[in-house]
BAFI-3210 file (N, C-alpha, C; in Angstrom, 3 decimals, decimal comma, padded with zeros to 6 digits):
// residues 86
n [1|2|3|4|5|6|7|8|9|10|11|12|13|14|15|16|17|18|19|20|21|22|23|24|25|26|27|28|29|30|31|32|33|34|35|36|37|38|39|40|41|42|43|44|45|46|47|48|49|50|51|52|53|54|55|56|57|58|59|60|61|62|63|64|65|66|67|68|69|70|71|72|73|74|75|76|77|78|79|80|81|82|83|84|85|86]
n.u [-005,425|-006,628|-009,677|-010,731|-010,920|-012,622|-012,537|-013,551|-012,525|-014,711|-015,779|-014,119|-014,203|-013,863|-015,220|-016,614|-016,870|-016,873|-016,580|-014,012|-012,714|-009,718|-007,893|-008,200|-006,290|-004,026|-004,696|-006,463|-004,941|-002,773|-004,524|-005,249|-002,705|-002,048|-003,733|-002,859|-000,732|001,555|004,599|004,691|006,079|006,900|007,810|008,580|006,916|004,485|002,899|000,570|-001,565|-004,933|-007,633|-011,114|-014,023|-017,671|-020,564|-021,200|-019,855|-016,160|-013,806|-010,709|-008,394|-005,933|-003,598|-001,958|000,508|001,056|004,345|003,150|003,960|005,935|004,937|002,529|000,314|-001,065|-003,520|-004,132|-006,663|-007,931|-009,080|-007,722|-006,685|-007,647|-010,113|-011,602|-014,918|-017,377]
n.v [017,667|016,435|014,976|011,631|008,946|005,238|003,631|001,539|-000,501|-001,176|-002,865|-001,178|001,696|004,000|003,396|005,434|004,425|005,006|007,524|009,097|010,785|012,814|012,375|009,674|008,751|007,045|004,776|003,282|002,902|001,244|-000,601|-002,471|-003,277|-004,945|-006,989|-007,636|-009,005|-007,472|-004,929|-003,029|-000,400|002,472|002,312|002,044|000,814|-001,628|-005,267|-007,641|-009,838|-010,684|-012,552|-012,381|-012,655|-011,989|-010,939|-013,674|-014,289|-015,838|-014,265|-013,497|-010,756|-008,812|-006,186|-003,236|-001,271|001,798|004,669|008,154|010,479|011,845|012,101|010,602|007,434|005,537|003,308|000,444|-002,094|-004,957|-007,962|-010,968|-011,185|-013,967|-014,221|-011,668|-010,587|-009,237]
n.w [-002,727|-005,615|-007,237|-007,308|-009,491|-010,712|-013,050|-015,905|-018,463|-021,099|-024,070|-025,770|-024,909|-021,952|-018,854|-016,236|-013,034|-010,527|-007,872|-005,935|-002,790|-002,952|-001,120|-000,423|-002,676|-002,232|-000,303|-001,832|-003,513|-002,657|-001,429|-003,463|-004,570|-002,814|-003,093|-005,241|-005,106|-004,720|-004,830|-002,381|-001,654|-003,667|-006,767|-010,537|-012,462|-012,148|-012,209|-012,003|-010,445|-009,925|-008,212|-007,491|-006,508|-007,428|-007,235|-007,082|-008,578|-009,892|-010,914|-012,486|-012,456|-013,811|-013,121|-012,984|-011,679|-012,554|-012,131|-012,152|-011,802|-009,859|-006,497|-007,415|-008,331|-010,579|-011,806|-013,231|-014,331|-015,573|-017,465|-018,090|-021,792|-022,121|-021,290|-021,808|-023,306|-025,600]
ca.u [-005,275|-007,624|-010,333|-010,318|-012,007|-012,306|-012,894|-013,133|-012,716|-016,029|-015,566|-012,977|-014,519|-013,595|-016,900|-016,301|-018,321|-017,249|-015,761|-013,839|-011,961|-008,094|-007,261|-008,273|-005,698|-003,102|-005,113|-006,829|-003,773|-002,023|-005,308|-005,039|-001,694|-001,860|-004,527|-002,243|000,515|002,521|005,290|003,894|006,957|006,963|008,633|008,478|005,797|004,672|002,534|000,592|-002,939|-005,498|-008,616|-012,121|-015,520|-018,074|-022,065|-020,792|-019,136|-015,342|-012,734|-009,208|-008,207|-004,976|-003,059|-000,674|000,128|002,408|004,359|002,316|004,457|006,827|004,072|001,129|000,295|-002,431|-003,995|-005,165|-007,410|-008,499|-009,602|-006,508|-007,099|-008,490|-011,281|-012,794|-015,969|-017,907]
ca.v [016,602|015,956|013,381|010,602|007,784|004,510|003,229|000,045|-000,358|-002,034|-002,219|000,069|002,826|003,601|004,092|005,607|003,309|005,145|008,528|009,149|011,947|012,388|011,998|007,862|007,693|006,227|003,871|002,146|002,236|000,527|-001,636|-002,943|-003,960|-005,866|-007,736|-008,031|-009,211|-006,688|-004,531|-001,623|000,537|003,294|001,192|002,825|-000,104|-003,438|-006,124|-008,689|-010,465|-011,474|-012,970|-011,877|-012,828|-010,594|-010,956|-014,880|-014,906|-015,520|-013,083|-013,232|-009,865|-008,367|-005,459|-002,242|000,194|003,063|005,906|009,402|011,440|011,854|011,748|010,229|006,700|005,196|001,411|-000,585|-003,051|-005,907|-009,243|-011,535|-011,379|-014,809|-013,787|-010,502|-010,430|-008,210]
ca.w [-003,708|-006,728|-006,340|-008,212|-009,941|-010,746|-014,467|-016,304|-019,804|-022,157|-025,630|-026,046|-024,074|-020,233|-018,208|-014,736|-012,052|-009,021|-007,600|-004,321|-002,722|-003,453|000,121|-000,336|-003,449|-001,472|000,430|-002,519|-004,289|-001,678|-001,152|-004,619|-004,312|-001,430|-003,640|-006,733|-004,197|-005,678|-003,563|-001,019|-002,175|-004,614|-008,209|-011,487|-012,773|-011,354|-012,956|-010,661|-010,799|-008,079|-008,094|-006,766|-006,610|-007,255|-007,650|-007,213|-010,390|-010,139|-011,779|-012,669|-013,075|-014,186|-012,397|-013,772|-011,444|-013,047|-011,590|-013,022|-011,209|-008,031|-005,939|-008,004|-009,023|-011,574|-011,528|-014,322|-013,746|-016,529|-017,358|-018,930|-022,772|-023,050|-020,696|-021,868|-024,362|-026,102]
c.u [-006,557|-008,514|-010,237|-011,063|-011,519|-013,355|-012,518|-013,915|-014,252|-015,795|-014,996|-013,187|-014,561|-014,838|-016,227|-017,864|-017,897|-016,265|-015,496|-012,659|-010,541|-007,593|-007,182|-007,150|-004,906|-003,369|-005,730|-005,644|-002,681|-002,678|-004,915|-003,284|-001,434|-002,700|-003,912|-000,633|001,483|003,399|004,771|004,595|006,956|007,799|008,086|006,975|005,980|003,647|002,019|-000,862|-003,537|-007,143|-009,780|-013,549|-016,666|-019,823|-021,857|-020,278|-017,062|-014,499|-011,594|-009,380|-006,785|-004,353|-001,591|-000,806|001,662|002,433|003,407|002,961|005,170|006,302|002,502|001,623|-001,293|-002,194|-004,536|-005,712|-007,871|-008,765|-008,726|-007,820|-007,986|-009,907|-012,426|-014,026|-016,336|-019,268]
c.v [016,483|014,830|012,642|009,373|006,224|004,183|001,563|000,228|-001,629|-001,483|-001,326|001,135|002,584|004,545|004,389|005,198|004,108|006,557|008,852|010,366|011,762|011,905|010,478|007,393|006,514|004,818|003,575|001,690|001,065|-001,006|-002,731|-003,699|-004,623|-006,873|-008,474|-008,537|-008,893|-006,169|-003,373|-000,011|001,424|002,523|001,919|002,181|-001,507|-003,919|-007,139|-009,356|-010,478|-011,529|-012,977|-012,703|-011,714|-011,276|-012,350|-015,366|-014,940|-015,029|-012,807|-011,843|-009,218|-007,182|-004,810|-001,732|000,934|003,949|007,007|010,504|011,410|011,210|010,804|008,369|006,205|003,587|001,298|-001,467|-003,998|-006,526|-009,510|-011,383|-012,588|-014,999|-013,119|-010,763|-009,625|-008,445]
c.w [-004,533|-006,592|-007,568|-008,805|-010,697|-011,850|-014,716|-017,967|-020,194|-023,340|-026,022|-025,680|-022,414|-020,043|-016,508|-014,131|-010,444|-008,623|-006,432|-004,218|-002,605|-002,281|000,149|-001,585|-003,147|-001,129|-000,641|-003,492|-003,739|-001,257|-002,594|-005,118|-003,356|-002,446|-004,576|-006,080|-005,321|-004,572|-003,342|-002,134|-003,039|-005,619|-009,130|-012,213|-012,135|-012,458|-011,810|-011,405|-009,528|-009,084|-007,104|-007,250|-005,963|-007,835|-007,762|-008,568|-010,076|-011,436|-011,411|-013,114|-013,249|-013,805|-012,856|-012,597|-012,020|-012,070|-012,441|-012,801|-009,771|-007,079|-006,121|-008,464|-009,437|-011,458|-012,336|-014,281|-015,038|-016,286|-018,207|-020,262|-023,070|-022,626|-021,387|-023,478|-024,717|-025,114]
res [x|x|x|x|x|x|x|x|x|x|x|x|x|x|x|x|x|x|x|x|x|x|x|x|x|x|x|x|x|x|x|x|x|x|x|x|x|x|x|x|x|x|x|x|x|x|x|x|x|x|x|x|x|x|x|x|x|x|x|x|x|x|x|x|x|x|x|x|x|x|x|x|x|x|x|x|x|x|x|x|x|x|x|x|x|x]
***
C-alpha cells in the first residue's frame, strides 16, 4: 500500500504537515470518523463535524470522507466557513 499524508489547506494552498505509512490508512481513517461521529462502514460520502482542542485553542472542524476507489478512501478536514482567516 502507498503511504500517505496528511494536508491542510492555508490560503488556497494544501501544505502537507505530516507523513505516515499506507498500512495506518485505515486506522486513521476509521479514527477520524469515530471523531466526526460518522458511520465505520464503507458509504460512497459522509459529512460530519467534531470538535478538538489543540495548543488550548478550541476548533470546530468540518469532515468529508469520499470513496477514491473500491478499496481506498480520502478525508477532508476544515474549519466551517465562518471560521477560517487569512
Amino acid at each position: 500500500m502507498k503511504d500517505g499524508s496528511l494536508r491542510v489547506e492555508r490560503n488556497g494552498e494544501w501544505e502537507e504537515i505530516m507523513h505516515y505509512p499506507g498500512q495506518m490508512h485505515r486506522a486513521i481513517v476509521s479514527r477520524l470518523k469515530i471523531m466526526g461521529n460518522l458511520k465505520i462502514d464503507r458509504r460512497p460520502s459522509q459529512k460530519g463535524e467534531m470538535h478538538i482542542v489543540f495548543s488550548g485553542q478550541e476548533i470546530d472542524l468540518e469532515i468529508e470522507v469520499r470513496r477514491l476507489s473500491d478499496d481506498e478512501e480520502g478525508v477532508s478536514l476544515g474549519l466551517p466557513r465562518v471560521q477560517r482567516r487569512s
